[in-house]
N, C-alpha and C positions, 0 to 999 in steps of 0.2 A: 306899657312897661310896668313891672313890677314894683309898688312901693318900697320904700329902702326899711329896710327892718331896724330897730334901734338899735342903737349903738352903746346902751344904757343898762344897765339890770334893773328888772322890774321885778321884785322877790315876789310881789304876790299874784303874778301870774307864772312861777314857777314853782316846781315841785320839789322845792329845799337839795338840788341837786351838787351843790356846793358843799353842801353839808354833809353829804351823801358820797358824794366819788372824792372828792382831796382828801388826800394822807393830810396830817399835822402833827409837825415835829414839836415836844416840850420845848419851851425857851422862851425869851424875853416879848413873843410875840402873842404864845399859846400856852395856856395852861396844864395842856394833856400833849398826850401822844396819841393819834387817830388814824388808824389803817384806811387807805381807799376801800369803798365799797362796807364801811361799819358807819351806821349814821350816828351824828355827833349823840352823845348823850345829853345835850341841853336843847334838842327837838321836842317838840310837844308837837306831832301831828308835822304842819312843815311849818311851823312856829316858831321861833328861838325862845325859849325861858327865860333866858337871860338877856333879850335883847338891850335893851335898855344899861343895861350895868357890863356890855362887853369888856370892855376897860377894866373896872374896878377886880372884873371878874379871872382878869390876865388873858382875856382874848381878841385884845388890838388887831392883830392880823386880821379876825373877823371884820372891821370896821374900815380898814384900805382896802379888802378885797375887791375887787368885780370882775365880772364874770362878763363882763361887755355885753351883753343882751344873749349869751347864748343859753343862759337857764330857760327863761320864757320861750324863746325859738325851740331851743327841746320840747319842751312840755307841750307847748300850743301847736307849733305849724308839723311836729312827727310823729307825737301821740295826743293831739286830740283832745288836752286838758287830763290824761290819766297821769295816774302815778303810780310810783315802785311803791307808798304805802298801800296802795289798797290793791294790789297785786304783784305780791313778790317775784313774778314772771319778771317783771318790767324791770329790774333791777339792775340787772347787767346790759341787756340793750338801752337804758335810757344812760347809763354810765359811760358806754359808748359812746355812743351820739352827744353827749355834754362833752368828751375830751374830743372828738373830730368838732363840735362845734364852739367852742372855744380856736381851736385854727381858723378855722373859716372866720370867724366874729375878729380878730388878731387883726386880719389880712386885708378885712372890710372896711375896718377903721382906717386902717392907713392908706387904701385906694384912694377911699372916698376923701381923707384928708387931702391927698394930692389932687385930688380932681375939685376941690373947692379953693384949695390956695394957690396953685402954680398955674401960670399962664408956661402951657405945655403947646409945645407943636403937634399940630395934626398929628402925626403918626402917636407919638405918645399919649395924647387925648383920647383916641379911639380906643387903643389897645386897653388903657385902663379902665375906659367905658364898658369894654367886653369882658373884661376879668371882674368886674365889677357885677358884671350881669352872670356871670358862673355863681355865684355866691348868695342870690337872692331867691328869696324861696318857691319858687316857682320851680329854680332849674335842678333842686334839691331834695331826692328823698333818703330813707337811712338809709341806704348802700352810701350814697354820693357824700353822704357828712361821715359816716360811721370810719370812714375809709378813704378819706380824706387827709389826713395824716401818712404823709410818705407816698403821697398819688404825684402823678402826671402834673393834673391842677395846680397841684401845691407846689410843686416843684418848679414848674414852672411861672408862677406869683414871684417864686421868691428869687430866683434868678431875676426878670424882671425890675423887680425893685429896685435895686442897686444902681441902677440907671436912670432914675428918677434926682440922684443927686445934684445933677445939673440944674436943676432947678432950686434946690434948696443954696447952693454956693452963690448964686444972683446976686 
């Protein structure tokens, strides 16, 4: 079986793709307003300039975000360690594949949470086992994440879930 991919952001093995495909709206959270696919202007490389002074800097949202492990899952397990900086090709496929994996990364979390805390019945244990297993990197290339948003898979995850309540009312 496939190792379970993290569930975590690991910024430095990502290629600042948060920074790169979210829009950000002015307001009590952001200091600017930033179109998807314009990278922030406080990037140095895939660096923040201002990491350290987010806050002071009126960029809190920066600092609750995460991206649940799907920046590093882009960058490492579908390109390989490249990035949109050192080949502007990369820019809109990997912008893709960070908004289908961000669903996938979503969907992961909450599997895998039911499948650690609920003593589920057979039938329900399995079925989450194998949607579980759609979503690991193994059974994933960029078609399958890029396009993943409004698939089959997806659609049905999220049907699914909702029946997992039975366990949380206990």
């Amino acid at each position: 079986m496939t190792q379970l991919p993290s569930l975590k952001e690991d910024c430095g093995q990502c290629a600042a793709l948060c920074c790169l495909a979210l829009s950000i709206d002015k307001g009590p959270h952001f200091a600017i307003d930033k179109p998807a696919g314009v990278p922030c202007p406080n990037l140095s490389g895939h660096q923040c300039k201002i990491h350290r002074w987010l806050r002071v800097e009126g960029f809190s949202g920066c600092t609750i975000y995460s991206c649940g492990g799907a920046g590093q899952r882009v960058t490492q397990e579908l390109f390989a360690g490249q990035s949109w900086r050192d080949d502007k090709a990369l820019t809109v496929p990997m912008m893709e594949a960070f908004r289908g994996m961000r669903a996938i990364q979503d969907r992961l979390a909450i599997l895998v949470t039911a499948q650690e805390r609920f003593l589920m019945d057979k039938d329900d244990a399995d079925r989450v086992a194998e949607m579980i297993s759609w979503l690991l990197p193994d059974a994933l290339d960029f078609d399958a994440v890029r396009f993943f948003p409004g698939s089959p898979r997806e659609g049905e995850i999220d049907v699914f879930l909702p029946s997992l309540r039975k366990y949380v009312e206990r």
